[in-house]
C-alpha positions as CSV (number, residue, x, y, z in Angstrom):
1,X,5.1,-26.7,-2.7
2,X,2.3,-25.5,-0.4
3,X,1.6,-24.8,3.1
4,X,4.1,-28.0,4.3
5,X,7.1,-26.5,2.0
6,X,9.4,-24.0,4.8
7,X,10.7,-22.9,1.4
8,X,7.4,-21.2,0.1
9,X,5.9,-17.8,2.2
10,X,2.8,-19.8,2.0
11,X,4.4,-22.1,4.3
12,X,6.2,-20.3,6.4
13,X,2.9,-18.0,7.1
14,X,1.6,-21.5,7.7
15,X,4.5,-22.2,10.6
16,X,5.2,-19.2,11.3
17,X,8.7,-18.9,10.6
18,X,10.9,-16.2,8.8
19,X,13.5,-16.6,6.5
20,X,14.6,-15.5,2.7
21,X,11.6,-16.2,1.2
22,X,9.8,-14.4,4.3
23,X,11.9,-11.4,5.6
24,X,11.0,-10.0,8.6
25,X,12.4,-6.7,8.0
26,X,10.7,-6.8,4.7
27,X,7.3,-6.8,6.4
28,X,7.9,-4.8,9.5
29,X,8.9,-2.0,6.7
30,X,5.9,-2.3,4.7
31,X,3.9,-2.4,7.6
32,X,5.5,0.8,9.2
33,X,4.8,2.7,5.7
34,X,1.2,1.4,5.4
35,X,0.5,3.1,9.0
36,X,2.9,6.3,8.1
37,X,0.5,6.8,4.6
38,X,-3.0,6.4,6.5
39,X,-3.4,9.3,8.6
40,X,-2.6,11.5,5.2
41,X,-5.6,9.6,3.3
42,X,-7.5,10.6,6.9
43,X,-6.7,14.4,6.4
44,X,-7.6,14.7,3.0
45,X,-10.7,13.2,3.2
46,X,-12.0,15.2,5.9
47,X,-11.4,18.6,3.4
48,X,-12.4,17.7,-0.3
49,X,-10.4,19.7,-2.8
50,X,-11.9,22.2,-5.2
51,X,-12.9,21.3,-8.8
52,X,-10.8,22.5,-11.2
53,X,-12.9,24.3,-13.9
54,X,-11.3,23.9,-17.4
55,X,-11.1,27.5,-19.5
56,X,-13.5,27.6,-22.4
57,X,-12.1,28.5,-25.4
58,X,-13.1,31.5,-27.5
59,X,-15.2,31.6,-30.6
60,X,-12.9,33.1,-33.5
61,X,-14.6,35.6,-35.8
């Protein structure tokens, strides 16, 4: 079970073939949502958020 197997993703990276173990629409979908996320992380980088102070509390008397 390694890259000569047609049964294992690692072989059919290895060939080059697609199947159950190795759906194509699988990776084409992950791929697509990958490039959708990256232009958000892009945008929010370029402004940097504000730092949220936390509220002291007061002293009782």
């Amino acid at each position: 079970m390694g890259r000569g197997d047609k049964k294992t993703k690692k072989g059919k990276r290895t060939i080059g073939s697609f199947g159950v173990s190795r759906n194509r629409t699988k990776i084409k979908a992950r791929l697509k949502r990958v490039a959708s996320k990256k232009p958000s992380v892009a945008a929010s980088a370029a402004e940097p958020k504000p730092k949220k102070v936390a509220a002291r509390k007061k002293a009782e008397a």
